[in-house]
Backbone and ligand atoms as CSV (ligand in chain L), in Angstrom:
chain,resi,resn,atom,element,x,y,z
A,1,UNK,N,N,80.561,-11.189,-57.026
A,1,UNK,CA,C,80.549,-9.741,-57.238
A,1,UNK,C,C,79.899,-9.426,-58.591
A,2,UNK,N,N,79.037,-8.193,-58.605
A,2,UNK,CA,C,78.334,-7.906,-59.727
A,2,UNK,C,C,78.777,-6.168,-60.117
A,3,UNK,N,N,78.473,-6.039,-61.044
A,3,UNK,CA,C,78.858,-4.380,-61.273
A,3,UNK,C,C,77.784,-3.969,-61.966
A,4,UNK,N,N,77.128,-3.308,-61.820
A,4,UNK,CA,C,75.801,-2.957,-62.297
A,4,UNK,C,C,76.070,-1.457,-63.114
A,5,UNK,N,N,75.077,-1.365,-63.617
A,5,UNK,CA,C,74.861,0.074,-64.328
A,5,UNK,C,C,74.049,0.902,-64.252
A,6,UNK,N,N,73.995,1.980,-64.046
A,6,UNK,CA,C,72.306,3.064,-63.803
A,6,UNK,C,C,72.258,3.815,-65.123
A,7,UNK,N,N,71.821,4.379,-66.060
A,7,UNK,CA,C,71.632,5.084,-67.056
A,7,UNK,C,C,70.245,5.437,-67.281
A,8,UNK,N,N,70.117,6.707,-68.286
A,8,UNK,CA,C,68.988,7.234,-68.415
A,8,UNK,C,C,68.812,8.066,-69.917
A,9,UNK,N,N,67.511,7.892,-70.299
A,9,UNK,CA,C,67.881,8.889,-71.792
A,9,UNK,C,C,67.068,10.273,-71.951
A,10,UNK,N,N,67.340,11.063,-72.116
A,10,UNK,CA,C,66.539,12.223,-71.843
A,10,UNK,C,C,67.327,13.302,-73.466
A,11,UNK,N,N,66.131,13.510,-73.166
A,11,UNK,CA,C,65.698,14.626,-74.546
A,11,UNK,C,C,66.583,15.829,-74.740
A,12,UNK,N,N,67.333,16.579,-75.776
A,12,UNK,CA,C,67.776,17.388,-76.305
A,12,UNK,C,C,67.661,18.290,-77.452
A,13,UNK,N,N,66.263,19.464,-76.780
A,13,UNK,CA,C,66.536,20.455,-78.280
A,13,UNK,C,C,66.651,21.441,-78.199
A,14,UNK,N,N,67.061,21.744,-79.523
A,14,UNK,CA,C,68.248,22.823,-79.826
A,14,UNK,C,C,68.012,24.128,-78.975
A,15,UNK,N,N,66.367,24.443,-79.000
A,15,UNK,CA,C,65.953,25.622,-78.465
A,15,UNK,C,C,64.934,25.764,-78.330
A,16,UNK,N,N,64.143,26.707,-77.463
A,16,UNK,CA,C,62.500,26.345,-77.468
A,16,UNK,C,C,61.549,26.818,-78.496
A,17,UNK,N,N,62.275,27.065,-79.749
A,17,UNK,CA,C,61.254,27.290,-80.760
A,17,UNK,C,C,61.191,25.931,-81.340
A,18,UNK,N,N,61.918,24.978,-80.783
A,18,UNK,CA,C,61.387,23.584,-81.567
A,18,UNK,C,C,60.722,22.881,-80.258
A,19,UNK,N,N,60.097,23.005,-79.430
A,19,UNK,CA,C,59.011,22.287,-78.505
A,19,UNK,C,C,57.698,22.152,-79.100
A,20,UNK,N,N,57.245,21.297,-78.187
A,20,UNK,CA,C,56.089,21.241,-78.900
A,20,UNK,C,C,55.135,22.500,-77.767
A,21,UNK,N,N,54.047,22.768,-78.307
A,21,UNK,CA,C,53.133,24.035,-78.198
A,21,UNK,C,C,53.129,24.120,-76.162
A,22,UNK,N,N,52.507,23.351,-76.008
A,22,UNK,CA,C,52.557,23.242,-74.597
A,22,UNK,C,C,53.986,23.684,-74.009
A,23,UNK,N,N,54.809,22.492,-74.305
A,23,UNK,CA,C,55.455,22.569,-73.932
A,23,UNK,C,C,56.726,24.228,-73.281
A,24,UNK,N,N,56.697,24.899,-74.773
A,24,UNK,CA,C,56.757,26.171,-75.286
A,24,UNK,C,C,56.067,27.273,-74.602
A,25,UNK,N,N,55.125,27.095,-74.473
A,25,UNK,CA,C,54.064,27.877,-73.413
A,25,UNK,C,C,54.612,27.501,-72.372
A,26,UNK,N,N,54.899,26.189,-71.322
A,26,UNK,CA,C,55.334,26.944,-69.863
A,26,UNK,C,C,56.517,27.503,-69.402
A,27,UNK,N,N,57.432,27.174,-70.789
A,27,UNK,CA,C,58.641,27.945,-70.442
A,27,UNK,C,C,58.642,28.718,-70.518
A,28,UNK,N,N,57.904,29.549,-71.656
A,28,UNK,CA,C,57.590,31.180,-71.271
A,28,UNK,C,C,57.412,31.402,-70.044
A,29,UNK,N,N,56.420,31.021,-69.832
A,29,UNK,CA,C,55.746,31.162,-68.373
A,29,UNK,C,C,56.795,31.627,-67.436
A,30,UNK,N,N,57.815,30.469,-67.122
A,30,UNK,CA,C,58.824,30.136,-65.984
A,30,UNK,C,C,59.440,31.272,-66.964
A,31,UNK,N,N,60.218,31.361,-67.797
A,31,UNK,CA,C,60.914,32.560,-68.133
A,31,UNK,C,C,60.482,33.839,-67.622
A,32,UNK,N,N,59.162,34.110,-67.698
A,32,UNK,CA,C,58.784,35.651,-67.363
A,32,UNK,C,C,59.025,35.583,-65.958
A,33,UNK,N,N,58.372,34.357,-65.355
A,33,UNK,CA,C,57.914,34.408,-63.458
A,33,UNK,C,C,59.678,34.886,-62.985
A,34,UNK,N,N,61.058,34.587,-63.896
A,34,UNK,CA,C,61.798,34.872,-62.848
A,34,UNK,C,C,62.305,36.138,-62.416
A,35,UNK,N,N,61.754,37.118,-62.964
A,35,UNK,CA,C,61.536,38.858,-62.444
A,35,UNK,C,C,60.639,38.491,-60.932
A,36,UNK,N,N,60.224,37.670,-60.574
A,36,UNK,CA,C,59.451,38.052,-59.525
A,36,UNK,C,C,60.124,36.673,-58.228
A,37,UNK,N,N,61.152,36.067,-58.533
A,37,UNK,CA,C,62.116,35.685,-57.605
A,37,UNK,C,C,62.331,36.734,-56.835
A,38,UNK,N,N,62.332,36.034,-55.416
A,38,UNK,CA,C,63.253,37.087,-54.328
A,38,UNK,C,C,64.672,36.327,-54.161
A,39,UNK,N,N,65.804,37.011,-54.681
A,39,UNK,CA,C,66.694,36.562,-54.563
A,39,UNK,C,C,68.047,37.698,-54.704
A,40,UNK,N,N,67.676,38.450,-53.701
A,40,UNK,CA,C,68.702,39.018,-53.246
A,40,UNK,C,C,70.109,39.344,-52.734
A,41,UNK,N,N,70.219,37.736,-52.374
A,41,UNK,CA,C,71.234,37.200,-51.480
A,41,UNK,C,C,72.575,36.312,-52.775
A,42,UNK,N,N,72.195,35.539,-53.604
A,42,UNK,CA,C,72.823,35.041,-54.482
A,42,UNK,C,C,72.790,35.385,-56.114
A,43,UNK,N,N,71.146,36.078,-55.832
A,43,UNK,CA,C,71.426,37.162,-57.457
A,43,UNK,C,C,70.724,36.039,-58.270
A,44,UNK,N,N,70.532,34.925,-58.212
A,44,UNK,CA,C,70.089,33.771,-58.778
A,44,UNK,C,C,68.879,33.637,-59.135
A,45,UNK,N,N,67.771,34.339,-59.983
A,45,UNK,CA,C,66.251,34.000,-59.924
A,45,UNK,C,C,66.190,32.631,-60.965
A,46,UNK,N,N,65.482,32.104,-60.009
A,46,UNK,CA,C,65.079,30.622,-60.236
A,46,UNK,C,C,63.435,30.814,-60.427
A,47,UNK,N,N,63.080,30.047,-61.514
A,47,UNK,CA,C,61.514,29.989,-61.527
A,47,UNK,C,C,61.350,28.808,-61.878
A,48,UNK,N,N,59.791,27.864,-61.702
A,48,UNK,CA,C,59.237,27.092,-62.065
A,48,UNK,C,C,57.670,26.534,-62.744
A,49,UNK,N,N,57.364,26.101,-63.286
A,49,UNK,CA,C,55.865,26.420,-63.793
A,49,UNK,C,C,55.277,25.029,-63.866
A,50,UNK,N,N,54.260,24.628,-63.216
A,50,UNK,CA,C,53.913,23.091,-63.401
A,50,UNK,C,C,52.434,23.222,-63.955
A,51,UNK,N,N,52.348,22.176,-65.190
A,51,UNK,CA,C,51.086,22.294,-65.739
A,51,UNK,C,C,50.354,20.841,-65.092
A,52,UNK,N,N,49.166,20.969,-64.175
A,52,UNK,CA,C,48.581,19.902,-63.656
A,52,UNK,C,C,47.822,19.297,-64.395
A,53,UNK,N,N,47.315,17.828,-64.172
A,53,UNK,CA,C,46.369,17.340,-64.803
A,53,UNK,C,C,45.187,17.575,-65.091
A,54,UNK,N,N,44.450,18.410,-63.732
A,54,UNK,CA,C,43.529,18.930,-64.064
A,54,UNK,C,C,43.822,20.591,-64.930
A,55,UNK,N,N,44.481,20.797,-65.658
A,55,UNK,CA,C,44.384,21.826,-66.361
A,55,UNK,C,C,44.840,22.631,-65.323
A,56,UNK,N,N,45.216,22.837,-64.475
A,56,UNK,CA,C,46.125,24.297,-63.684
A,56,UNK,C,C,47.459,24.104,-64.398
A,57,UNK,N,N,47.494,25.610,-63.942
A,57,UNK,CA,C,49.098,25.879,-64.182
A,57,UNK,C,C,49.271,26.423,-62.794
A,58,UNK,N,N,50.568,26.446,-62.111
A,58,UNK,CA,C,50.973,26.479,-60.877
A,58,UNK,C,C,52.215,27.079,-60.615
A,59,UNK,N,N,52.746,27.725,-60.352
A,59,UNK,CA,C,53.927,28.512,-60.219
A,59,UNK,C,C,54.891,28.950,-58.973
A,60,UNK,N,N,55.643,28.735,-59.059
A,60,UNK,CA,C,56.818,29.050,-57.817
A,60,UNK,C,C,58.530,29.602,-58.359
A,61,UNK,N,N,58.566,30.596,-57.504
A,61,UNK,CA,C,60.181,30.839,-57.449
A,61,UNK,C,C,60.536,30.814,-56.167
A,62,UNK,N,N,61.875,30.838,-56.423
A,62,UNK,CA,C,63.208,30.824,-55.373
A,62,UNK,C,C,62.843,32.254,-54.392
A,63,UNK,N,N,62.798,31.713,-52.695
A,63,UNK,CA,C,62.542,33.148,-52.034
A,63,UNK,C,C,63.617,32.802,-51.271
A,64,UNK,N,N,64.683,33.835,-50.970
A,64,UNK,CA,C,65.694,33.553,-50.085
A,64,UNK,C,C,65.291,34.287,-48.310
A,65,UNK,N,N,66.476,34.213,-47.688
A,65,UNK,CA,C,66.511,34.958,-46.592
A,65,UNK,C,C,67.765,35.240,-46.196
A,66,UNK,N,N,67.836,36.549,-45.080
A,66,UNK,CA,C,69.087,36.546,-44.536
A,66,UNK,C,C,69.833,35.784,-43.717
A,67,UNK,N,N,68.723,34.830,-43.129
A,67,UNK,CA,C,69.209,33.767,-42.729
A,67,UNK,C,C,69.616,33.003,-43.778
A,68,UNK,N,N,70.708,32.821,-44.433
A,68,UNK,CA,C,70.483,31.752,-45.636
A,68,UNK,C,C,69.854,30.673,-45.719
A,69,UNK,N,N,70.670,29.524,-44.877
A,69,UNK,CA,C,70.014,28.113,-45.036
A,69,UNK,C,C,68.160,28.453,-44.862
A,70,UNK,N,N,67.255,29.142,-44.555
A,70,UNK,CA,C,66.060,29.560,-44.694
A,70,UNK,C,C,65.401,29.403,-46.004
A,71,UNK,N,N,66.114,30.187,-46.735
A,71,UNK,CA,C,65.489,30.140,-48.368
A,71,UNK,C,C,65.131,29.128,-48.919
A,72,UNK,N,N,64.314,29.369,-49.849
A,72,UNK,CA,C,63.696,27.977,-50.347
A,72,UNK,C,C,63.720,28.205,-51.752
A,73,UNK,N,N,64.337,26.943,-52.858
A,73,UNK,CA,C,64.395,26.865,-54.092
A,73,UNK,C,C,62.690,26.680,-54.952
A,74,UNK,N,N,62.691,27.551,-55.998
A,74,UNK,CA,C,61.888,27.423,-56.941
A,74,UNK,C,C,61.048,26.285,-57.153
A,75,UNK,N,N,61.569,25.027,-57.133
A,75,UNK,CA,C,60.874,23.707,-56.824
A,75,UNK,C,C,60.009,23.235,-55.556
A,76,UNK,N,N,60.940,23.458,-54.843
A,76,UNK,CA,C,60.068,23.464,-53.643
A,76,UNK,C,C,58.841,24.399,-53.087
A,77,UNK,N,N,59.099,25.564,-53.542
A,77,UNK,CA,C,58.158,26.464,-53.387
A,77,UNK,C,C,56.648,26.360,-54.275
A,78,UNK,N,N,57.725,25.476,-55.199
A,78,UNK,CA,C,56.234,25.087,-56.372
A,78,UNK,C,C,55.247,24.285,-56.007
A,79,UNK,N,N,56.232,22.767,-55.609
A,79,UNK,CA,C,55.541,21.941,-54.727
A,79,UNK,C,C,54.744,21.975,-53.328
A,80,UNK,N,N,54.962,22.810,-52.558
A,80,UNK,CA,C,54.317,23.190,-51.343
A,80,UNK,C,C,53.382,23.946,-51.829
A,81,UNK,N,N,52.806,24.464,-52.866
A,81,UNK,CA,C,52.355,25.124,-53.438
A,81,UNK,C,C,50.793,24.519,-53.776
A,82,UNK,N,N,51.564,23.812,-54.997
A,82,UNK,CA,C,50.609,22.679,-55.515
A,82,UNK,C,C,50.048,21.895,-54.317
A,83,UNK,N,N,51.003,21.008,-52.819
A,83,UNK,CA,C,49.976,19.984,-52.637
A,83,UNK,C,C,48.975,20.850,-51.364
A,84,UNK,N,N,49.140,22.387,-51.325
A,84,UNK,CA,C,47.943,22.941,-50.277
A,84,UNK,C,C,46.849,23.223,-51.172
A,85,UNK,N,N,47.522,23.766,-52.690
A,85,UNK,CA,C,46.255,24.484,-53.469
A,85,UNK,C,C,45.554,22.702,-54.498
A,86,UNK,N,N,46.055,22.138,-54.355
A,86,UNK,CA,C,45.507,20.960,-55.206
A,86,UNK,C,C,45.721,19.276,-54.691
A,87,UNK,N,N,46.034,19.405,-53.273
A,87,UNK,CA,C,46.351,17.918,-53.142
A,87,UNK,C,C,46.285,17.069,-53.658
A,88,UNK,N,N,48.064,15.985,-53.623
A,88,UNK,CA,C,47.108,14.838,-54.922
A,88,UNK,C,C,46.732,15.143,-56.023
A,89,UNK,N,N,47.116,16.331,-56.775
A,89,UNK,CA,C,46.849,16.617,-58.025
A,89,UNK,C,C,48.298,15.542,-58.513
A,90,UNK,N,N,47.982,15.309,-59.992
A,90,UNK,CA,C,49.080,14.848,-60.963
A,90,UNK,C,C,49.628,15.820,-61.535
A,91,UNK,N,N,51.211,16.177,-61.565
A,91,UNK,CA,C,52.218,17.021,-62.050
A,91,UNK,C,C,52.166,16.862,-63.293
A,92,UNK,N,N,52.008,16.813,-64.527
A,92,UNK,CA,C,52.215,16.445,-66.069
A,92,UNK,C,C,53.594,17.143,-66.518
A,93,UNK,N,N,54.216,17.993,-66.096
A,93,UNK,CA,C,55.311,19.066,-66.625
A,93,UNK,C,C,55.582,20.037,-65.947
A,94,UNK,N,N,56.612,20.224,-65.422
A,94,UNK,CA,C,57.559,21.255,-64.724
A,94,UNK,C,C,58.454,21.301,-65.636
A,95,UNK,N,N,58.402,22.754,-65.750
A,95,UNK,CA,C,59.347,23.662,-66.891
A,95,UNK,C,C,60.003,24.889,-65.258
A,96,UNK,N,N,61.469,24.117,-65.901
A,96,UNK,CA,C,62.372,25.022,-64.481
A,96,UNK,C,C,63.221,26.026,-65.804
A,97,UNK,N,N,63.669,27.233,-65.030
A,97,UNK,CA,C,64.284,28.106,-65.811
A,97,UNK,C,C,65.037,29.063,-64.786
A,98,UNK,N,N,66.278,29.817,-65.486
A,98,UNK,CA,C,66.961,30.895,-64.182
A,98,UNK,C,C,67.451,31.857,-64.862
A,99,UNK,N,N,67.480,33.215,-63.922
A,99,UNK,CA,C,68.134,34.617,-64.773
A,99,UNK,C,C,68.928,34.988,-63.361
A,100,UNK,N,N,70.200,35.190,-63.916
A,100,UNK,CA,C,70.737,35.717,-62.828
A,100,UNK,C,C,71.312,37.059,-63.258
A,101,UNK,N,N,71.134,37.970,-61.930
A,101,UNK,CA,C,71.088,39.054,-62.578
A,101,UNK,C,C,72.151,39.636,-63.162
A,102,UNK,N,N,73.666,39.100,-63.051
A,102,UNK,CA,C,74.265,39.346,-63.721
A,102,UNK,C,C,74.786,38.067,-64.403
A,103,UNK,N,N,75.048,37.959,-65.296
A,103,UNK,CA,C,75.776,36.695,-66.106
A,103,UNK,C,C,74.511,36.173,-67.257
A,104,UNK,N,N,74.936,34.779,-67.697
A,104,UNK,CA,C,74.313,34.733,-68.802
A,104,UNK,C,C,73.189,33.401,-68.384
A,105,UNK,N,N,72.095,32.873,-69.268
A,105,UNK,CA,C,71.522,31.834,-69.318
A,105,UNK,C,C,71.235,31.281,-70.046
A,106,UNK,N,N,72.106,30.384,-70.768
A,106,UNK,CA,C,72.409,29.969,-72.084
A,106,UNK,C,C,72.335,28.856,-72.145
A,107,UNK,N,N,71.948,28.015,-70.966
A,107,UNK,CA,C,71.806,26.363,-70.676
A,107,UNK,C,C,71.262,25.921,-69.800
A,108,UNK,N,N,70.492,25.397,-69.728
A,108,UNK,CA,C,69.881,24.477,-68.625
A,108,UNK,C,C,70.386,23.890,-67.356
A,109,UNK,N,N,68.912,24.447,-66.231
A,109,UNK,CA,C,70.245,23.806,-64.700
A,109,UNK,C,C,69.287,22.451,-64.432
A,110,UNK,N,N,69.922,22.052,-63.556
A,110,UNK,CA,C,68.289,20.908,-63.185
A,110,UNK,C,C,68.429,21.487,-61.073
A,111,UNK,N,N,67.648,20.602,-61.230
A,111,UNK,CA,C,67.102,20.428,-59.832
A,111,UNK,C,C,68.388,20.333,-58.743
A,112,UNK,N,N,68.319,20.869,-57.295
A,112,UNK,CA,C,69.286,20.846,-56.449
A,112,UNK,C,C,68.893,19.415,-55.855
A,113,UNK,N,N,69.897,18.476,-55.301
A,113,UNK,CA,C,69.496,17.708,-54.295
A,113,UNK,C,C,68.166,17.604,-53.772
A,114,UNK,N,N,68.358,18.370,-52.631
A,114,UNK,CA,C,66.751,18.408,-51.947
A,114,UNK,C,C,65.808,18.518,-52.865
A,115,UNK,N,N,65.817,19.072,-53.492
A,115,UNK,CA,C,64.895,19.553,-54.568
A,115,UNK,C,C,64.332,18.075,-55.683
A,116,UNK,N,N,65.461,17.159,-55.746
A,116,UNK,CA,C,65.118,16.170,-56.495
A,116,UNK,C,C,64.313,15.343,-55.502
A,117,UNK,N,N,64.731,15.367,-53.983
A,117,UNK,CA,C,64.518,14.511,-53.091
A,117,UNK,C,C,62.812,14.735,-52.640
A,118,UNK,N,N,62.366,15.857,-53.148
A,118,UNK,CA,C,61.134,16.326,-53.159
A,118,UNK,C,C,60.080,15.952,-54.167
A,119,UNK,N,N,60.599,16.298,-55.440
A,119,UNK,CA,C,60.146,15.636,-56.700
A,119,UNK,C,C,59.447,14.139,-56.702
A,120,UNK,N,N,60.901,13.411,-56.051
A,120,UNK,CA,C,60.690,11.971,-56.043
A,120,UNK,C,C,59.529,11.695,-55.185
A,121,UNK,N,N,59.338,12.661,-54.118
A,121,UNK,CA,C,58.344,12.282,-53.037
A,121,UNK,C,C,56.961,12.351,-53.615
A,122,UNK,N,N,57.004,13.685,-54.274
A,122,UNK,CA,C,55.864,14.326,-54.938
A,122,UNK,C,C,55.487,12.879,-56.239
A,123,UNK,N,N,56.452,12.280,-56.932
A,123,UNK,CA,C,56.128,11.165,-57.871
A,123,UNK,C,C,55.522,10.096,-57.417
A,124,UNK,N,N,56.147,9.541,-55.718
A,124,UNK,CA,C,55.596,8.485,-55.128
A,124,UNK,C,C,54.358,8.956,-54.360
A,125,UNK,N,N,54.013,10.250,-54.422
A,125,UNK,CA,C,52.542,10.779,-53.461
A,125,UNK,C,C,51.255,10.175,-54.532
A,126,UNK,N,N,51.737,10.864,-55.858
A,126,UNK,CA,C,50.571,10.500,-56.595
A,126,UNK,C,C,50.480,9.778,-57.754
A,127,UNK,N,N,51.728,8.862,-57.565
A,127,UNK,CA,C,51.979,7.716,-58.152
A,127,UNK,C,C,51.918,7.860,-59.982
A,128,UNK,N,N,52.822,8.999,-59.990
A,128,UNK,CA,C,52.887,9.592,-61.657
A,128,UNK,C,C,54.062,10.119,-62.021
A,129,UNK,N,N,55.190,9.895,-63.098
A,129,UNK,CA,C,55.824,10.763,-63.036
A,129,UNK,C,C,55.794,12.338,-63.686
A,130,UNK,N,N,56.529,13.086,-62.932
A,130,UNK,CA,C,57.117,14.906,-63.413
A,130,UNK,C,C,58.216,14.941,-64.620
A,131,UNK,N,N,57.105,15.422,-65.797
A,131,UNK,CA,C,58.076,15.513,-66.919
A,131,UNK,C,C,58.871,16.403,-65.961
A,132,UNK,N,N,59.990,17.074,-66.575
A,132,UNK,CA,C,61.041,17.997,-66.943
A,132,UNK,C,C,61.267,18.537,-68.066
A,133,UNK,N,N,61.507,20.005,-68.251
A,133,UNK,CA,C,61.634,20.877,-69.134
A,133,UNK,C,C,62.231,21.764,-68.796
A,134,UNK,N,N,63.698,21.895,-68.671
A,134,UNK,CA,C,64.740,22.255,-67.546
A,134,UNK,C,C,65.823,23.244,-69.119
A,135,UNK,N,N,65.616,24.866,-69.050
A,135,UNK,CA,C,66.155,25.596,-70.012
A,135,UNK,C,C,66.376,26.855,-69.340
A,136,UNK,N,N,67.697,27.460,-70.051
A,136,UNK,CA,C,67.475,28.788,-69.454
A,136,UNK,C,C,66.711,29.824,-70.562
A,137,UNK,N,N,67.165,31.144,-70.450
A,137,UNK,CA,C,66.126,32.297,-70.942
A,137,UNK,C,C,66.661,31.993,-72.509
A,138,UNK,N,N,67.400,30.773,-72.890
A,138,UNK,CA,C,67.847,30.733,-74.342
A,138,UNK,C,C,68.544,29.507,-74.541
A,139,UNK,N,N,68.885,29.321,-75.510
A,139,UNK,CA,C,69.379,28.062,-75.461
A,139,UNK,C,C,69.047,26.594,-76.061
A,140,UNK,N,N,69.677,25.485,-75.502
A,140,UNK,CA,C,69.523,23.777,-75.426
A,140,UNK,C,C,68.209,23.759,-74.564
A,141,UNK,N,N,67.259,22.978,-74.468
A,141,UNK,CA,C,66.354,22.553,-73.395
A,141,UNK,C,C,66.486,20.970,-73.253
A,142,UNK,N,N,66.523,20.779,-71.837
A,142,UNK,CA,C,66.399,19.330,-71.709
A,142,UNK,C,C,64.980,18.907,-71.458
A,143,UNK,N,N,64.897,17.722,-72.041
A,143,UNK,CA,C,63.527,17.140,-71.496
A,143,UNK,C,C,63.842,16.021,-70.597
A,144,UNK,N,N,62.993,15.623,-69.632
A,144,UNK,CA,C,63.468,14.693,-68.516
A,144,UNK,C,C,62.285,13.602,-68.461
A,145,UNK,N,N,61.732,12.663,-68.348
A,145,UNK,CA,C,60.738,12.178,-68.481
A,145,UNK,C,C,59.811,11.990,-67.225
A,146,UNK,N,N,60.871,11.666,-66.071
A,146,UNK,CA,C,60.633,11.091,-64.936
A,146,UNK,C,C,61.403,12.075,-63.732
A,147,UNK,N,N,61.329,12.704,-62.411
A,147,UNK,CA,C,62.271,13.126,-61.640
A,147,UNK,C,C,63.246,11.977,-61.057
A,148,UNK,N,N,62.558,11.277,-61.187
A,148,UNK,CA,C,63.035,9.906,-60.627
A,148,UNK,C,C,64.956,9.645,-60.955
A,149,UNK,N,N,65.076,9.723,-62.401
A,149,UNK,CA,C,65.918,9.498,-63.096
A,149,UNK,C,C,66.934,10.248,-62.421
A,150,UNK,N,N,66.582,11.241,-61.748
A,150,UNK,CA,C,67.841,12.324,-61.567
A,150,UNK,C,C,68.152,12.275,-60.198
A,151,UNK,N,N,67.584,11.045,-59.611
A,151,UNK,CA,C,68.089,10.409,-58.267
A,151,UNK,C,C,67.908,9.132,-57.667
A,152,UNK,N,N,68.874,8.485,-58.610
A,152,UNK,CA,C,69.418,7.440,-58.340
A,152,UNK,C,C,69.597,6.648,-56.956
A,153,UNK,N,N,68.973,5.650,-56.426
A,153,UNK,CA,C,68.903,4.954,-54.870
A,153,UNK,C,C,68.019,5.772,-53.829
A,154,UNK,N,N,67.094,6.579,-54.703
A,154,UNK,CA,C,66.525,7.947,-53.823
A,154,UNK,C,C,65.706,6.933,-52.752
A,155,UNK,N,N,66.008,7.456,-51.355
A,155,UNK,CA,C,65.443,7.111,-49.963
A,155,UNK,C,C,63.942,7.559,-50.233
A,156,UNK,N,N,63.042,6.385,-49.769
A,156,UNK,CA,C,61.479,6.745,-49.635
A,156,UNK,C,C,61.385,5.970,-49.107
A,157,UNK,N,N,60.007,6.296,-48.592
A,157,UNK,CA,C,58.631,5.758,-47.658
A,157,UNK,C,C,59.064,4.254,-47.388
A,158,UNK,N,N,59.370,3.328,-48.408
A,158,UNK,CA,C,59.337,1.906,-48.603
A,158,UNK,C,C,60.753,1.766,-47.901
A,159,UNK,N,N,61.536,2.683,-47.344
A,159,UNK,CA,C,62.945,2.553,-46.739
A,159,UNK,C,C,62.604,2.570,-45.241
A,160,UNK,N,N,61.499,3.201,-44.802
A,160,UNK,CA,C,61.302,3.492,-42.934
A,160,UNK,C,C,60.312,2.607,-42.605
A,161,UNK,N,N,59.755,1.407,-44.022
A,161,UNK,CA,C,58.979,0.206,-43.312
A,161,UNK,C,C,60.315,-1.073,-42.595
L,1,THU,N1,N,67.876,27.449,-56.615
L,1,THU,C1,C,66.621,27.077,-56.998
L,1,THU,O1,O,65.630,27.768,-56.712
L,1,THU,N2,N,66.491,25.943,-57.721
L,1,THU,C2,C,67.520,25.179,-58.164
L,1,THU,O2,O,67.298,24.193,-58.837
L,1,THU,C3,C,68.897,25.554,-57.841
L,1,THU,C4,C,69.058,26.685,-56.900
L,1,THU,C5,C,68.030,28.694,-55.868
L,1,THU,C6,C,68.443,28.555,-54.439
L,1,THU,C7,C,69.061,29.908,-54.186
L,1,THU,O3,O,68.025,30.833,-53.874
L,1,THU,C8,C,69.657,30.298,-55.528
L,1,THU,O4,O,69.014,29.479,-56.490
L,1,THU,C9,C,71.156,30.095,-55.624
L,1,THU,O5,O,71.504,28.838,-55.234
């Protein structure tokens, strides 16, 4: 019998006036985009902003429905996004951010499940990892290096050979 360990180290600052320039720039970005969430249903605007390798910037929020299970999170919307308008592009930084319309955003969320389970796919498509830059409209920001990290035993491609 063995007992193993998973761990990971990821970045902590204080607030986004200490990022570096880029970095700083897409959280704005994702900060402004979440006025233009449709999220009616949970009140939750979720935004995301991915700066590509080739120099795009790329953008998605959270669109719900009345059907619930329908809606689709900020990430995902980003990603379906990116691989029609850029296939196979390289992700360099996704800066996620949320305003809900009532309450506060004072800390950083990360990624839902599916949402990581997407990431990871999107890392093994084009064989790179998706920083993270995961803050709300104020606050701590996390930096993430890899999506990878934030799903541990994640099922892929190399599992249905
Ligand atoms: N949501 C996202 O868009 N991204 C996340 O990382 C977490 C949750 C959305 C889904 C739903 O529209 C709302 O936030 C509340 O769960």
């Amino acid at each position: 019998m063995k007992e193993k360990t998973y761990q990971f180290s990821y970045t902590v600052v204080e607030d986004s006036s200490a990022l570096e320039q880029n970095d700083a720039n897409l959280l704005e970005e994702a900060r402004a985009l979440t006025s233009v969430a449709y999220a009616p249903y949970s009140r939750f605007h979720v935004a995301s902003v991915a700066q590509l390798a080739n120099g795009q910037i790329v953008k998605g929020t959270n669109q719900e429905n009345a059907s619930f299970p329908v809606g689709i999170c900020a990430e995902r919307s980003l990603l379906a996004a990116i691989g029609t308008l850029y296939p196979n592009e390289i992700i360099e930084t996704m800066a996620i951010t949320y305003q809900p319309q009532e309450g506060e955003s004072n800390r950083p969320i990360s990624p839902c499940g599916m949402c990581r389970q997407s990431l990871v796919e999107y890392e093994n498509r084009v064989k790179h990892p998706i920083r993270l830059v995961l803050a709300g409209s104020e606050g701590p920001v996390y930096i993430i290096e890899t999506a990878k990290d934030l799903l541990p035993f994640a099922f892929s491609e190399g599992d249905l050979k």
